[in-house]
Biotite code that builds the C-alpha atoms (Angstrom):
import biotite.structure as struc

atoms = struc.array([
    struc.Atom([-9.108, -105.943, 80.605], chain_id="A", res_id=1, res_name="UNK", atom_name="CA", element="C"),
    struc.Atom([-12.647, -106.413, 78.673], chain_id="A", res_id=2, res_name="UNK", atom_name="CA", element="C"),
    struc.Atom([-13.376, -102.581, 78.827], chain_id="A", res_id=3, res_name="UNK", atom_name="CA", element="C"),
    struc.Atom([-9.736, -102.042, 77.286], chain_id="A", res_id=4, res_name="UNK", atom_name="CA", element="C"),
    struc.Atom([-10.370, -104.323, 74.850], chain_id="A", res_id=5, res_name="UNK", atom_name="CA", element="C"),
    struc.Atom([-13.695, -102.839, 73.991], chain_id="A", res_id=6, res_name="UNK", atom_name="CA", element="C"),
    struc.Atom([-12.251, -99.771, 73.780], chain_id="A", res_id=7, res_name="UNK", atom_name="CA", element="C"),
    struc.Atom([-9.444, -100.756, 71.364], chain_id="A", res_id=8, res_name="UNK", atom_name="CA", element="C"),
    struc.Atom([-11.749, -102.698, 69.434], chain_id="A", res_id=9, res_name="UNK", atom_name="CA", element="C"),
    struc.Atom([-14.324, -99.293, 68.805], chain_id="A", res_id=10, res_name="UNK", atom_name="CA", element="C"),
    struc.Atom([-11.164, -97.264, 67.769], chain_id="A", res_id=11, res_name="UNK", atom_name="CA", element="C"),
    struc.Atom([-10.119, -99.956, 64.950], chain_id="A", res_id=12, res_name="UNK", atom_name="CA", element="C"),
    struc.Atom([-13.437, -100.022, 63.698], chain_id="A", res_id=13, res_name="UNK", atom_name="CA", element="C"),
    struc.Atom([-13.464, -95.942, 63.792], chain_id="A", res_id=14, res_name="UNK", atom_name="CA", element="C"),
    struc.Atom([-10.217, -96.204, 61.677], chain_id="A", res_id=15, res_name="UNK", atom_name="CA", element="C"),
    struc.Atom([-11.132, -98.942, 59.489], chain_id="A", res_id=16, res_name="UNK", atom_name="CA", element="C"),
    struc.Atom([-15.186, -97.009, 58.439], chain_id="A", res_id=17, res_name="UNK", atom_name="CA", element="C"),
    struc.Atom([-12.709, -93.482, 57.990], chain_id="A", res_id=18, res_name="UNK", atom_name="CA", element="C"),
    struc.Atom([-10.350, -95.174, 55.872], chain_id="A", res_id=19, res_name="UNK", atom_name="CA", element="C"),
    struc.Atom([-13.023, -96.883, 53.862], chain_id="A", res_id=20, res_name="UNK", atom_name="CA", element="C"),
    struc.Atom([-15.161, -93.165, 53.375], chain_id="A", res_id=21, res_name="UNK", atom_name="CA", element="C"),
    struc.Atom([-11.636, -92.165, 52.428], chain_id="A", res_id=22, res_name="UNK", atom_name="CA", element="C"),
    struc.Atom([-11.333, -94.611, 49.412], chain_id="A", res_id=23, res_name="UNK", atom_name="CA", element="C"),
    struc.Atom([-15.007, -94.130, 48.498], chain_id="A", res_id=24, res_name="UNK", atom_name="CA", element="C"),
    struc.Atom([-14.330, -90.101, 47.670], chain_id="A", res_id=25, res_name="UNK", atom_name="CA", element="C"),
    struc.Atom([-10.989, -90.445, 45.955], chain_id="A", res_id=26, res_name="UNK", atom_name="CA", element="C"),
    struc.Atom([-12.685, -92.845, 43.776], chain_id="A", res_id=27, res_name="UNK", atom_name="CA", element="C"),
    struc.Atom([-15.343, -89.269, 43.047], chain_id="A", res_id=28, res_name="UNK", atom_name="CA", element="C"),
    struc.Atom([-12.170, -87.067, 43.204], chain_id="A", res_id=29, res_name="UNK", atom_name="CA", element="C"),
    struc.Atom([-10.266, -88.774, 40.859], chain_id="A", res_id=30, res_name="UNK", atom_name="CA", element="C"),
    struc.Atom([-13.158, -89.777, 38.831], chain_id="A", res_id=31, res_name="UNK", atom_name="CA", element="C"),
    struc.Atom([-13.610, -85.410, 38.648], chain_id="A", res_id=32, res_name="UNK", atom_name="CA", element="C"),
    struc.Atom([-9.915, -84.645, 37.898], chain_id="A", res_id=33, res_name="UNK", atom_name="CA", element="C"),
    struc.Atom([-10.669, -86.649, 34.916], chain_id="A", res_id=34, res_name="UNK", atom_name="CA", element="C"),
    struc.Atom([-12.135, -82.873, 33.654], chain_id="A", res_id=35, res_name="UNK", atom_name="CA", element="C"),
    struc.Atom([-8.573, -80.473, 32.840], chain_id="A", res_id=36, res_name="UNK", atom_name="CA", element="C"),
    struc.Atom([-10.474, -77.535, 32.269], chain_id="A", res_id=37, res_name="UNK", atom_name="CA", element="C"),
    struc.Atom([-13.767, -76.706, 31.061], chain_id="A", res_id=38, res_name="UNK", atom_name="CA", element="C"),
    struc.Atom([-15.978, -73.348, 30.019], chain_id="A", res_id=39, res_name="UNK", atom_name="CA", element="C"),
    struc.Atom([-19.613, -72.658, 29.844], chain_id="A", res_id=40, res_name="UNK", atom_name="CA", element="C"),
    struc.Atom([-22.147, -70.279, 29.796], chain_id="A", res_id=41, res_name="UNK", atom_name="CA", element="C"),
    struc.Atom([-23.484, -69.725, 33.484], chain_id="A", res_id=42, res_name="UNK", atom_name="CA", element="C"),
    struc.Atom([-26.970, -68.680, 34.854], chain_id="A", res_id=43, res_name="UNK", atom_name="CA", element="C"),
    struc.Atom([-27.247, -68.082, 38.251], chain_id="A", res_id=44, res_name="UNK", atom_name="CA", element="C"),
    struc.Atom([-30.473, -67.626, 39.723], chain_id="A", res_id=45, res_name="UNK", atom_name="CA", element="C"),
    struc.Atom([-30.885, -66.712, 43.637], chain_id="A", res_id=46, res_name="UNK", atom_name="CA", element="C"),
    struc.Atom([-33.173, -65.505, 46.562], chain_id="A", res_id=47, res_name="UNK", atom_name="CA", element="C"),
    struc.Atom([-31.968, -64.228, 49.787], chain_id="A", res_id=48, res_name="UNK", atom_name="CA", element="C"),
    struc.Atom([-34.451, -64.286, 53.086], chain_id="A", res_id=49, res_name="UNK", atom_name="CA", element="C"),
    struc.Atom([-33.211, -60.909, 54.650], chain_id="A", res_id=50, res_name="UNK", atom_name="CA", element="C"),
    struc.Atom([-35.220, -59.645, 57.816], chain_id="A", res_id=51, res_name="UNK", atom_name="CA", element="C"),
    struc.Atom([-38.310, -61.407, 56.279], chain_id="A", res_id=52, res_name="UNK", atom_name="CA", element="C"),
    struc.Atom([-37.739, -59.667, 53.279], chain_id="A", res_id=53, res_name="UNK", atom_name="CA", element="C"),
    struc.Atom([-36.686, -61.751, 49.839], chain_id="A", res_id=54, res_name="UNK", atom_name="CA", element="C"),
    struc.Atom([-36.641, -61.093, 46.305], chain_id="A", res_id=55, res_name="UNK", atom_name="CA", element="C"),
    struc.Atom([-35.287, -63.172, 43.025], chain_id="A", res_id=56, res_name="UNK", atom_name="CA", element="C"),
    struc.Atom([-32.141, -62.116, 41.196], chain_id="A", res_id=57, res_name="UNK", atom_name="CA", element="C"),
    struc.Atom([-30.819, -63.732, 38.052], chain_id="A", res_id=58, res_name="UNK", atom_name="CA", element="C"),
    struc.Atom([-27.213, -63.228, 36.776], chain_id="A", res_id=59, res_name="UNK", atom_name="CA", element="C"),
    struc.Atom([-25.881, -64.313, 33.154], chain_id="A", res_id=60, res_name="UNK", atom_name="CA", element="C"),
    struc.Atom([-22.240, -64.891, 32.158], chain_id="A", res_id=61, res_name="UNK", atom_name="CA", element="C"),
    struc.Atom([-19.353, -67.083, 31.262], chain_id="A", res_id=62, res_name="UNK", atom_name="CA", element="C"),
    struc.Atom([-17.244, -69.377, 33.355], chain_id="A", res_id=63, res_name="UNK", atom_name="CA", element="C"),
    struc.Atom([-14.214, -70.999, 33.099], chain_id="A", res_id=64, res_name="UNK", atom_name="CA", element="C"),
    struc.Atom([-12.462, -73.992, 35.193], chain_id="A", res_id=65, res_name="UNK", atom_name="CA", element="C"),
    struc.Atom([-9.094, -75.462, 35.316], chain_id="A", res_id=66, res_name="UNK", atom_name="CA", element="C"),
    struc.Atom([-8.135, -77.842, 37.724], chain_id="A", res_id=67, res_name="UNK", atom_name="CA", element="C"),
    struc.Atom([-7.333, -78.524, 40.444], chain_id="A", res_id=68, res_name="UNK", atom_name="CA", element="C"),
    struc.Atom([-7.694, -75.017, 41.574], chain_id="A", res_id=69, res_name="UNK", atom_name="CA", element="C"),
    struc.Atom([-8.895, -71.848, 39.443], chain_id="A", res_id=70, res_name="UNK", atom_name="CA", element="C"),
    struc.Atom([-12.153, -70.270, 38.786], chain_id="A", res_id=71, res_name="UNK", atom_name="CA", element="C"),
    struc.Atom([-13.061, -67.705, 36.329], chain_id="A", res_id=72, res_name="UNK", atom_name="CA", element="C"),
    struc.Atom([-16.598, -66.044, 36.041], chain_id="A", res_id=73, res_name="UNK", atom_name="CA", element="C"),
    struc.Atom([-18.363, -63.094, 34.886], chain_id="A", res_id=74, res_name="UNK", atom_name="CA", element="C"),
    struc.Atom([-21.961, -62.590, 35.593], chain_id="A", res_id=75, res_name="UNK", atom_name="CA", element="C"),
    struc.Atom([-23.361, -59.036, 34.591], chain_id="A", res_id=76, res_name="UNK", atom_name="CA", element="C"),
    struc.Atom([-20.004, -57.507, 33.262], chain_id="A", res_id=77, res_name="UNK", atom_name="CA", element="C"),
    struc.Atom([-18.579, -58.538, 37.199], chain_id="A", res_id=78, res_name="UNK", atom_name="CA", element="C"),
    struc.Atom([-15.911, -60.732, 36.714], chain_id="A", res_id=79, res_name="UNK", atom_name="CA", element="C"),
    struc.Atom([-14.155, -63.316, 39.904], chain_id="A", res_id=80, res_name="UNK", atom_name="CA", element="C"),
    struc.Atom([-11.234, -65.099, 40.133], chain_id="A", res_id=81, res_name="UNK", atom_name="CA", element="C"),
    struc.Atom([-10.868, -67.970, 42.758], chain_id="A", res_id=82, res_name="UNK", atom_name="CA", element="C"),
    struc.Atom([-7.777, -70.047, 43.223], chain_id="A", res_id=83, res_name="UNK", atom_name="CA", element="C"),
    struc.Atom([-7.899, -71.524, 46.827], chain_id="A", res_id=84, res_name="UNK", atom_name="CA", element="C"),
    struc.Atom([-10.117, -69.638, 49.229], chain_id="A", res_id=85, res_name="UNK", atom_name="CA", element="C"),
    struc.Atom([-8.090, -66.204, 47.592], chain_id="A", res_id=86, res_name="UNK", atom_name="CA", element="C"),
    struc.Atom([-10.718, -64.483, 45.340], chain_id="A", res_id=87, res_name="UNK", atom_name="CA", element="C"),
    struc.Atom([-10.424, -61.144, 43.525], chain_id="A", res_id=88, res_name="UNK", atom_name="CA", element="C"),
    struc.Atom([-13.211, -58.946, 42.115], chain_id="A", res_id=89, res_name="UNK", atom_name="CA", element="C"),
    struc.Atom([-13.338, -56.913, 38.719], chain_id="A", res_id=90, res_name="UNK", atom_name="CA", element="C"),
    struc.Atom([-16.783, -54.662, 39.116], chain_id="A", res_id=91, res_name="UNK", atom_name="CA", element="C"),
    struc.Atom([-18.412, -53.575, 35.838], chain_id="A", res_id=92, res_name="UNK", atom_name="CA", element="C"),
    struc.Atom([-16.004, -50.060, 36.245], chain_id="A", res_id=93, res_name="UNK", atom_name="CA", element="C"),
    struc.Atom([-12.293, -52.300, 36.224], chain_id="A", res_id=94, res_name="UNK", atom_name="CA", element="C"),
    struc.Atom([-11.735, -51.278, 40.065], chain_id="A", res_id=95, res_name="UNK", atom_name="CA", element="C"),
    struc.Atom([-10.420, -54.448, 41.781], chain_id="A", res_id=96, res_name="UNK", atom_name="CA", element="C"),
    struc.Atom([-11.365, -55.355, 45.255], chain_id="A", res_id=97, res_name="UNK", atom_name="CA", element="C"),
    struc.Atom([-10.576, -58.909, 47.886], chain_id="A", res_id=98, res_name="UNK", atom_name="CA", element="C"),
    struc.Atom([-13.300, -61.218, 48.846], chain_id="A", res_id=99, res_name="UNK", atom_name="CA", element="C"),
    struc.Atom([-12.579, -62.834, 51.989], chain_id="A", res_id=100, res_name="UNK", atom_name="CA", element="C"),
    struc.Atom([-14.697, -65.989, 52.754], chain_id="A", res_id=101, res_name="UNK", atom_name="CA", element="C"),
    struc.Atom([-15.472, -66.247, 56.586], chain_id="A", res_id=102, res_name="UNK", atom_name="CA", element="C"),
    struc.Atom([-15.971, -69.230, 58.301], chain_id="A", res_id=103, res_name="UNK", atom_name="CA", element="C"),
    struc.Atom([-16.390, -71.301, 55.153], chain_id="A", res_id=104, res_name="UNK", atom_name="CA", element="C"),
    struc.Atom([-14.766, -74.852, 54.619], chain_id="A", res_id=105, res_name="UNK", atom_name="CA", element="C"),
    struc.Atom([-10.701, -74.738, 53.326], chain_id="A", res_id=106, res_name="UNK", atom_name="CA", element="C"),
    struc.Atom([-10.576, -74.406, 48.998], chain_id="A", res_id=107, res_name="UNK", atom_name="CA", element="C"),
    struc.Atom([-6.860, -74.355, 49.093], chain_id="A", res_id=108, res_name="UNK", atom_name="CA", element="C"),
    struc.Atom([-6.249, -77.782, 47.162], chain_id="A", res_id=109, res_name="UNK", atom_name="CA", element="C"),
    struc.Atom([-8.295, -76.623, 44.707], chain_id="A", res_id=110, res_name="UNK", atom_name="CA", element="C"),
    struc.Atom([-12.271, -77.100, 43.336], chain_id="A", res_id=111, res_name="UNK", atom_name="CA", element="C"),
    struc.Atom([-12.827, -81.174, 43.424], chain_id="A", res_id=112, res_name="UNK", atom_name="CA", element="C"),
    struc.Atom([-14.144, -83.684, 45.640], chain_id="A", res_id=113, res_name="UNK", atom_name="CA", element="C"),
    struc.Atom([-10.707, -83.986, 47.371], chain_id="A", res_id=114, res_name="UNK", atom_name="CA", element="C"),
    struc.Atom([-12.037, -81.124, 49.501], chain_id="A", res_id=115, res_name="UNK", atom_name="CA", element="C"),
    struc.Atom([-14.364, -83.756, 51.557], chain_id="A", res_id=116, res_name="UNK", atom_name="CA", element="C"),
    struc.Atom([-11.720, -85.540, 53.289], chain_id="A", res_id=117, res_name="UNK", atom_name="CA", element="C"),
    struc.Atom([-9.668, -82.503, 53.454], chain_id="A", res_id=118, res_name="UNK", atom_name="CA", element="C"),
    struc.Atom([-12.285, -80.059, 55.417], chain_id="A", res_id=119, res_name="UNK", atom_name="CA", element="C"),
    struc.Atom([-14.381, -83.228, 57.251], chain_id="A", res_id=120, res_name="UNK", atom_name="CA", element="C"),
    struc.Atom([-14.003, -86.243, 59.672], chain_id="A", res_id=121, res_name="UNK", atom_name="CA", element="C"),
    struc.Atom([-15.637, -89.025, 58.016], chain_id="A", res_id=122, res_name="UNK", atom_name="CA", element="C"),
    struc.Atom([-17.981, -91.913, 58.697], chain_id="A", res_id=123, res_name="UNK", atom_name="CA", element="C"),
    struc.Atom([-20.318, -94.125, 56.280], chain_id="A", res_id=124, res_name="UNK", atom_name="CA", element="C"),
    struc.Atom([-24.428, -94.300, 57.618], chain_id="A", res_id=125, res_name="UNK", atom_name="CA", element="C"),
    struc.Atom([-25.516, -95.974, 54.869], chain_id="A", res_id=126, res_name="UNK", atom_name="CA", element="C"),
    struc.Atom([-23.955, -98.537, 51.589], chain_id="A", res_id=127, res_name="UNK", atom_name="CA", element="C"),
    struc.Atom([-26.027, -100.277, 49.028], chain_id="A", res_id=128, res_name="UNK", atom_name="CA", element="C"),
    struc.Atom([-25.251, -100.897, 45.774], chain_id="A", res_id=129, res_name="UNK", atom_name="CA", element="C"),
    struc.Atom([-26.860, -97.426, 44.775], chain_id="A", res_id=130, res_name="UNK", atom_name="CA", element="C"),
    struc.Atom([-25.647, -95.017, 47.007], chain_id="A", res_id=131, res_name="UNK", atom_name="CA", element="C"),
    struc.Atom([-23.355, -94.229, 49.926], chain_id="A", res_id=132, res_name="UNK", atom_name="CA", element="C"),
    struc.Atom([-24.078, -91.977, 52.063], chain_id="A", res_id=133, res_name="UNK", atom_name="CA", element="C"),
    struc.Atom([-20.964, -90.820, 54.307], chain_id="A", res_id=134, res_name="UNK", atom_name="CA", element="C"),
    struc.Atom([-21.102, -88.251, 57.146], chain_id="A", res_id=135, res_name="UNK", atom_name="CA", element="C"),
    struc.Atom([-18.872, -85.401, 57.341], chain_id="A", res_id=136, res_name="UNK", atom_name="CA", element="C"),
    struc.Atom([-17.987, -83.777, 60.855], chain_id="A", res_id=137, res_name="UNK", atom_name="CA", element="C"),
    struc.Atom([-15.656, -80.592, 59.831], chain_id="A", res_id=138, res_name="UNK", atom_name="CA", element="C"),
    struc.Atom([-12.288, -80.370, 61.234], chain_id="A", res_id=139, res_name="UNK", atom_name="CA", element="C"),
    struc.Atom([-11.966, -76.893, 61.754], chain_id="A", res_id=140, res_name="UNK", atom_name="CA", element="C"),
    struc.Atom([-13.157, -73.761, 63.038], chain_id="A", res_id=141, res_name="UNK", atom_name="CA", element="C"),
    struc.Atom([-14.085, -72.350, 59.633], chain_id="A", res_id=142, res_name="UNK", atom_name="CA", element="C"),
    struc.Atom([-16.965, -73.833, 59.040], chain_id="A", res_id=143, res_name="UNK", atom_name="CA", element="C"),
    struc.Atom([-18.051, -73.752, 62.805], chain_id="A", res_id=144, res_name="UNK", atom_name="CA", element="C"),
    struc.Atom([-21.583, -72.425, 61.160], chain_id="A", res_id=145, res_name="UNK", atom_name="CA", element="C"),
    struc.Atom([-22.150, -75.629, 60.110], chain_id="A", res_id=146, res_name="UNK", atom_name="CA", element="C"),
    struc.Atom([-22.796, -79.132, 62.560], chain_id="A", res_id=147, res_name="UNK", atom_name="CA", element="C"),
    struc.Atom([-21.995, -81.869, 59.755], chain_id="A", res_id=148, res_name="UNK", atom_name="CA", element="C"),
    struc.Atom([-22.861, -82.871, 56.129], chain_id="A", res_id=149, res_name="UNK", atom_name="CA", element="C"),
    struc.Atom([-24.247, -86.023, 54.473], chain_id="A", res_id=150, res_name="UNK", atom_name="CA", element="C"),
    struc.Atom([-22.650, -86.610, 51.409], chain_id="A", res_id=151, res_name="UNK", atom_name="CA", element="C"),
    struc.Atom([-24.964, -88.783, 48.712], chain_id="A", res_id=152, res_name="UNK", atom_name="CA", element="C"),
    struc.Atom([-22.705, -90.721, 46.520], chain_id="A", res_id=153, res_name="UNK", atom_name="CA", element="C"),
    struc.Atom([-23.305, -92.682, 43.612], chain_id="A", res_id=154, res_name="UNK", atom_name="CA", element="C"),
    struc.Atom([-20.699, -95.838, 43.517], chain_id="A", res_id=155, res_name="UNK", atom_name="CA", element="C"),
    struc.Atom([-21.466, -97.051, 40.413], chain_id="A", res_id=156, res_name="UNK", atom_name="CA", element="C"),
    struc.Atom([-20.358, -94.127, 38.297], chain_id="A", res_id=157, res_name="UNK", atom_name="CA", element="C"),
    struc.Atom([-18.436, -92.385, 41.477], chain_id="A", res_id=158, res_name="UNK", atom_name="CA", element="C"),
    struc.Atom([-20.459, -89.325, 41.491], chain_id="A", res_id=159, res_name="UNK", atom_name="CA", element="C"),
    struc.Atom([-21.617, -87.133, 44.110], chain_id="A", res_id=160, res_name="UNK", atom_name="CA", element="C"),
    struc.Atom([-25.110, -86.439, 43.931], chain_id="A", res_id=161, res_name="UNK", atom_name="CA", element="C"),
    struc.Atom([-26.221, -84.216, 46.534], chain_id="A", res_id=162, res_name="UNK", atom_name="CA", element="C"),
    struc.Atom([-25.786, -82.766, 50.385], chain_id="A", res_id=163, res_name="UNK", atom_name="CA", element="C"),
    struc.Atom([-27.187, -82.271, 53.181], chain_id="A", res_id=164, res_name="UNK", atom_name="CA", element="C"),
    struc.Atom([-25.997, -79.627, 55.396], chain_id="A", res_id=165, res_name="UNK", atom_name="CA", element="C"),
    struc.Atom([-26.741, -79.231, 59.149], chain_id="A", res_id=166, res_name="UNK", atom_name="CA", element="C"),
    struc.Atom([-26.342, -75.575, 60.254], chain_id="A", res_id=167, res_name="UNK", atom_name="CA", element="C"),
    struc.Atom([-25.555, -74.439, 63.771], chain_id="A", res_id=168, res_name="UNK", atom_name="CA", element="C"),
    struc.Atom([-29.112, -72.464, 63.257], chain_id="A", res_id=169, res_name="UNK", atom_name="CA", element="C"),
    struc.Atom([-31.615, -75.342, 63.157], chain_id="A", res_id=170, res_name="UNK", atom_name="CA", element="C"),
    struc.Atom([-33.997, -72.930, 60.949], chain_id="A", res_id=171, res_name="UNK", atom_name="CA", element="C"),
    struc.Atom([-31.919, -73.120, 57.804], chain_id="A", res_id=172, res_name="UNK", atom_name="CA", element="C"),
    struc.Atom([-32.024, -75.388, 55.185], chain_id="A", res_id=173, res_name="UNK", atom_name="CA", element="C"),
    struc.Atom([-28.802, -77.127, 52.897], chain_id="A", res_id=174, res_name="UNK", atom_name="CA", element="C"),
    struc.Atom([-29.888, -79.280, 50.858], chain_id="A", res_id=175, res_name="UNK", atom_name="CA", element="C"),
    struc.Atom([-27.987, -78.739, 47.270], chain_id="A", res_id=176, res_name="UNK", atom_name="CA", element="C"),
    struc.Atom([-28.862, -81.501, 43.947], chain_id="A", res_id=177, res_name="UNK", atom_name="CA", element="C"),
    struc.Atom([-25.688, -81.960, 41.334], chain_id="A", res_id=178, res_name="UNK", atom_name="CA", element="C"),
    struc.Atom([-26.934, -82.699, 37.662], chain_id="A", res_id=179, res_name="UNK", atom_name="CA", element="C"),
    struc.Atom([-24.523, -83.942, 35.543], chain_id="A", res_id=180, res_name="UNK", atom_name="CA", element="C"),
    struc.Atom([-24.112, -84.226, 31.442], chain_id="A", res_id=181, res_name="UNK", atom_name="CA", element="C"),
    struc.Atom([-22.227, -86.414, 29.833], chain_id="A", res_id=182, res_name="UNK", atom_name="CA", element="C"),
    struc.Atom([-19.799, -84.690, 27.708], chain_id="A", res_id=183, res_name="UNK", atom_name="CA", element="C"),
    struc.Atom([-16.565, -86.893, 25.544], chain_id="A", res_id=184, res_name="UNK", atom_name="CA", element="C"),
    struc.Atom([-17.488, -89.675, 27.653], chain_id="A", res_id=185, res_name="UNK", atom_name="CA", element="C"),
    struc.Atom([-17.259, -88.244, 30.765], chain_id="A", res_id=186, res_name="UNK", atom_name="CA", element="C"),
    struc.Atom([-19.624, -87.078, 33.668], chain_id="A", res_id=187, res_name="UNK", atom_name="CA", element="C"),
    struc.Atom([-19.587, -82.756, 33.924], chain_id="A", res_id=188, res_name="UNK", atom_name="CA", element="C"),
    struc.Atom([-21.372, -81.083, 36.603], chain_id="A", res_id=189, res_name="UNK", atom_name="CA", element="C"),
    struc.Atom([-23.920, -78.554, 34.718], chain_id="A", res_id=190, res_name="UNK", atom_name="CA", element="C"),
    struc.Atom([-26.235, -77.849, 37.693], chain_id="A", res_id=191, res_name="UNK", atom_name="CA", element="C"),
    struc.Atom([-26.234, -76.864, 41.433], chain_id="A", res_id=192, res_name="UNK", atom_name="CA", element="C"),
    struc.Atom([-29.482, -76.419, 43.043], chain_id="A", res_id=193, res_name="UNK", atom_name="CA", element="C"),
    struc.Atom([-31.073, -76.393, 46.395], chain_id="A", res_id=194, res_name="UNK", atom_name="CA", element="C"),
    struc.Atom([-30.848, -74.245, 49.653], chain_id="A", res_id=195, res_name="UNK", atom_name="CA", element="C"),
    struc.Atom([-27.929, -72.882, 51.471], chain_id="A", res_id=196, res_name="UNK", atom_name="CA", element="C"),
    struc.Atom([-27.195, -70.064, 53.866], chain_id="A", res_id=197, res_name="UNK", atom_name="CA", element="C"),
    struc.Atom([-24.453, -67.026, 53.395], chain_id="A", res_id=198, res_name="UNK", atom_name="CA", element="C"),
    struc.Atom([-22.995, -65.324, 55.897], chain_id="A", res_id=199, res_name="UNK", atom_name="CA", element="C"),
    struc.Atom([-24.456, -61.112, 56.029], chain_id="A", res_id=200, res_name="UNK", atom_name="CA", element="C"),
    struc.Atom([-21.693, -58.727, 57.779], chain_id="A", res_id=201, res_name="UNK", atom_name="CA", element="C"),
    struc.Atom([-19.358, -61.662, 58.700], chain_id="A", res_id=202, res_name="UNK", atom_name="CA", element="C"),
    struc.Atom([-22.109, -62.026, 61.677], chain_id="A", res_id=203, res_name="UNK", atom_name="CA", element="C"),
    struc.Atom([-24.581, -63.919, 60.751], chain_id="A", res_id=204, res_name="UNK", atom_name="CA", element="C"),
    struc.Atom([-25.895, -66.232, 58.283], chain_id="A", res_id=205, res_name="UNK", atom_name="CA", element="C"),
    struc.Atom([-29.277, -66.154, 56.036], chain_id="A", res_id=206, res_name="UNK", atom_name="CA", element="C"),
    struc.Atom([-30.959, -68.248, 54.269], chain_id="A", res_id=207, res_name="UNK", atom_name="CA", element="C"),
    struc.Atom([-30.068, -68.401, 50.401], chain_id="A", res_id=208, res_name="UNK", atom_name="CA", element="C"),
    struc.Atom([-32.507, -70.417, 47.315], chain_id="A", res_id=209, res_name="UNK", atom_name="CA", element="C"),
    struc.Atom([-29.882, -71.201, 44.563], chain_id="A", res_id=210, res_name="UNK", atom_name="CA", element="C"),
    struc.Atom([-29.810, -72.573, 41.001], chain_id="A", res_id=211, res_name="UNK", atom_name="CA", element="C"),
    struc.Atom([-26.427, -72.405, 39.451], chain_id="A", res_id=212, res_name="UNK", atom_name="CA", element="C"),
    struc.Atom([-27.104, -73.804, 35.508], chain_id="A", res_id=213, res_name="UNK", atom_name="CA", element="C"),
    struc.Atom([-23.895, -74.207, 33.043], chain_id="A", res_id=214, res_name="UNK", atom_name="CA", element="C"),
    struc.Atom([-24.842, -74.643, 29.609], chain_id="A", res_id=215, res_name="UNK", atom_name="CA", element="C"),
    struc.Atom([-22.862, -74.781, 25.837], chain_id="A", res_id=216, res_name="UNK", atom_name="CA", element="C"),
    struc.Atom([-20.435, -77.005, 28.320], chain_id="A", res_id=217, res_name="UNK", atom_name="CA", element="C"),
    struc.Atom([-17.254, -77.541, 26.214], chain_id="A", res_id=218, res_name="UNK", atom_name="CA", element="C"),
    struc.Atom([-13.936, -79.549, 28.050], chain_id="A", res_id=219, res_name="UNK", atom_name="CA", element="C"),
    struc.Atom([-10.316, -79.983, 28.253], chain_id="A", res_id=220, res_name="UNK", atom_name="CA", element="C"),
    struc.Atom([-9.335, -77.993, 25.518], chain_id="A", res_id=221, res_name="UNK", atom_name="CA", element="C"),
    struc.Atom([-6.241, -77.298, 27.380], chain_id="A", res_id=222, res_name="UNK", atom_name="CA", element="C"),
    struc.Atom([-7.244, -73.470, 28.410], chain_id="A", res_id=223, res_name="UNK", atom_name="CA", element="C"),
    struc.Atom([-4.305, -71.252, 28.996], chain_id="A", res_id=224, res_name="UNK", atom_name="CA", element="C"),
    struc.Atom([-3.056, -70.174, 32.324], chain_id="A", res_id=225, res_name="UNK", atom_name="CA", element="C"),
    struc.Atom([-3.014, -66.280, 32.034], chain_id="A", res_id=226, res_name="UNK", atom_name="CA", element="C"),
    struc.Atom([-6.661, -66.643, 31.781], chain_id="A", res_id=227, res_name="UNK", atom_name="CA", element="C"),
    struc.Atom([-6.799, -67.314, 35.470], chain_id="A", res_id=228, res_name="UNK", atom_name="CA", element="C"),
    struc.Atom([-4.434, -64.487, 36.406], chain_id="A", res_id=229, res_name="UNK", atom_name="CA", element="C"),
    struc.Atom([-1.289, -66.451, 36.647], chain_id="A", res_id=230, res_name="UNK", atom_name="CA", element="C"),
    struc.Atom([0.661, -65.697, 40.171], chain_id="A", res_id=231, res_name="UNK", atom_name="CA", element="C"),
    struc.Atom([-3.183, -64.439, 41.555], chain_id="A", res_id=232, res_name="UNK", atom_name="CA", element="C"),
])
């Protein structure tokens, strides 16, 4: 009777700490869907370690958003459209081509926070006034590359910070920084920075140095649909 008790009682608390992460990000997510749409000029700057061999890389564009779901960018006359985890590719010569993302988390309900509690079990390590930090197991077997992710949250303006990702391959690094700007009164993301790892062949992953910088930010000024490649 004790042990069944005991075992009850650890499954309540499970629920309860899941439930509470839970609240924590749709406080972030709806805090994000707060931004419509938005467009910027983009930089991207990059390294790949390949076979021991790396080199830097800088691409220049423009990119558009519109929640919850669409991307637009064009970085060195090579444009992308996202909506989900369905991506199409315009090269510099108008021929179209399909990216397919392999074993990477679920971006079907759109670009936003939401996709925390929709790709990851969750748990809270750590809750101070300053920051949460909640742990994110994923659900599914597309982003089996990856063992969990710490999620550094800011509760008193509901932002996430930063996160730490724990590959499958001990030797790479995830750690990515989010730098906001305060734009109309509201909190924009303008910059994505840190390590990561992409996937070469669809066999195996490498190590990746990323700074992703938006600048000339301007917001909700209710961009229009065919943009995006309505029905894409």
């Amino acid at each position: 009777m004790i042990l069944l008790l005991g075992q009850g009682f650890g499954f309540s608390q499970i629920q309860t700490d899941q439930t509470k992460a839970i609240e924590i990000v749709n406080k972030v997510k709806a805090n994000f869907l707060q931004l419509s749409d938005a467009t910027m000029d983009v930089t991207m700057d990059y390294n790949i370690h390949f076979f021991g061999c790396s080199g830097k890389r800088r691409l220049t564009g423009k990119g558009y958003y519109q929640a919850p779901d669409r991307i637009k960018v064009t970085l060195n006359d090579v444009t992308y459209f996202a909506r989900g985890n369905k991506i199409r590719k315009i090269d510099e010569n108008g021929g179209k081509w399909y990216v397919k993302l392999l074993k990477a988390p679920d971006f079907t309900p759109g670009f936003h926070p939401g996709l925390i509690t929709y790709n990851f079990d969750l748990s809270i390590i750590e809750e101070n006034p300053d920051q949460i930090v909640i742990k994110g197991i994923p659900k599914t077997a597309m982003t089996k590359n990856v063992k969990n992710v710490l999620f550094y949250i800011d509760p008193k303006e509901n932002l996430l910070r930063s996160l730490d990702v724990k590959f499958v391959n001990e030797k790479l690094d995830g750690t990515m920084k989010i730098s906001y700007q305060k734009i109309n009164g509201l909190w924009v993301p303008v910059k994505l920075e840190g390590q990561s790892a992409v996937m070469v062949a669809g066999r195996f992953l490498v190590g990746i140095n990323l700074k992703l910088t938006g600048t000339n930010v301007k917001i909700n000024n209710r961009l229009p649909s065919a943009l995006f490649e309505p029905g894409f």
